[in-house]
C-alpha positions, 0 to 999 in steps of 0.5 A: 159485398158481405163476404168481401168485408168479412174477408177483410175483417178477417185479415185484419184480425190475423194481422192484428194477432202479432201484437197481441199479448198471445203472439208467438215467438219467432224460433231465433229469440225462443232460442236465445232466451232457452241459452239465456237461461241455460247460461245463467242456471251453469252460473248458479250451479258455479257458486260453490264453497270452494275457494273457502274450504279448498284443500290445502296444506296447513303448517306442521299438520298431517296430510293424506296426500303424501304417502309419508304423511307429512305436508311439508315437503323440501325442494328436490336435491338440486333444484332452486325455485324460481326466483332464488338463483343466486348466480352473481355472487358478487350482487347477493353475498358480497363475495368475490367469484373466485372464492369457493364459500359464502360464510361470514366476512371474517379477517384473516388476523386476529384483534390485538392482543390475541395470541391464537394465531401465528398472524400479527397481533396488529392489523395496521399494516395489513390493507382492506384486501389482506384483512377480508380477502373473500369480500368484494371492493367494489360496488356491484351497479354505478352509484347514482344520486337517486341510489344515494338518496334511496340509500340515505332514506333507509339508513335513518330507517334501520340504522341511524337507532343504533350508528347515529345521524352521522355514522359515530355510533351514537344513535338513540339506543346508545344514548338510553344505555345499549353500550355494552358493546357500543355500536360500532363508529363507521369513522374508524380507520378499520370500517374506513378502510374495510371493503363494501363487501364486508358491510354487506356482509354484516347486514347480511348476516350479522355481527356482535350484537347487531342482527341480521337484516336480510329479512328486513332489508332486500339485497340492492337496499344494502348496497345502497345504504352501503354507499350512503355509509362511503358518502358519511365516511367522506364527509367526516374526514379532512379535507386533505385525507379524502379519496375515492371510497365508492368505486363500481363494475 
């Protein structure tokens, strides 16, 4: 009878040892605490500097890298980084395919009363073709109202300062004293009549006094203020006089 109870106590006990503080771990958690703890000692070890100190090259210093020395090197003869193909010439310069070149818009006739070339001291009997023949007259996207509205929003942004509300040069930099030369009238007959390429070119590039706006301006937003400059043109002219000036491909 004492035996069969100290039998029991016995068990009892041995059964009662896996909930005790002293348990032993089964061999699958050992193991996954052992990897918790590798993982998380990799993760410490990961916290560098780097990103702070990297290597890098800094603008017009020297560098060891390059046998020459310098850091700054050009793209190889004959490559163009991805992003900066300029295939359709029509859509990034505003000029037309067949022609060879993408300099300034420049007429073909001098402005009167010069008398360096052999051409006619007067353009009015020229058309726009004649007078910027290297210049696209057409529009390289279909026109849309939402491209108008886009057009007319960065106009009064870049524009309006120097050429007015409504495109007669006028705007707030002419009326506080830049005249010298005066921002140009885009109700001209010359500006009516120059095809969209040319204006393209001139925010591109430049002209007179008025700087290029390339940096400031991305290539489908000139087109869009170009076509906002049709749409202003029209609205200025006689009822009788208007024709189609925003045609596209």
């Amino acid at each position: 009878m004492w035996s069969f109870r100290k039998k029991a106590d016995t068990e009892t006990r041995g059964d009662g040892e896996l909930f005790s503080p002293r348990c032993r771990v089964p061999a699958s958690p050992r193991l996954l605490l052992l990897l918790l703890i590798a993982h998380c000692l990799l993760l410490t070890t990961a916290c560098r500097r780097d990103m702070q100190d990297q290597p890098k090259a800094i603008a017009y210093r020297q560098s060891t890298f390059f046998k020459d020395g310098v850091a700054a090197h050009a793209p190889v003869e004959g490559t163009v980084p991805r992003g900066y193909l300029r295939a359709d010439r029509e859509f990034y310069f505003g000029k037309k395919s067949s022609y060879g070149n993408t300099g300034n818009s420049q007429p073909v006739m001098p402005l009167t009363g010069s008398s360096t070339s052999q051409a006619p001291s007067s353009g009015a009997n020229l058309g726009p073709a004649a007078m910027y023949p290297d210049d696209v007259d057409t529009f390289p996207f279909p026109i849309t109202k939402e491209a108008l509205d886009r057009g007319q929003e960065r106009y009064n942004i870049f524009c309006s300062v120097c050429h007015g509300a409504t495109g007669y040069g006028d705007g707030m930099v002419a009326r506080r004293g830049f005249s010298k030369p005066a921002p140009a009238s885009y109700h001209q007959d010359r500006l009516r009549q120059a095809p969209v390429g040319h204006f393209f070119d001139v925010m591109t590039n430049g002209w007179g006094a008025m700087p290029a706006y390339a940096s400031q301006i991305p290539v489908e937003d000139r087109w869009k203020i170009i076509a906002y400059i049709r749409a202003l043109q029209l609205s200025q002219m006689p009822q009788g006089e208007r024709q189609p000036m925003m045609t596209s491909k």
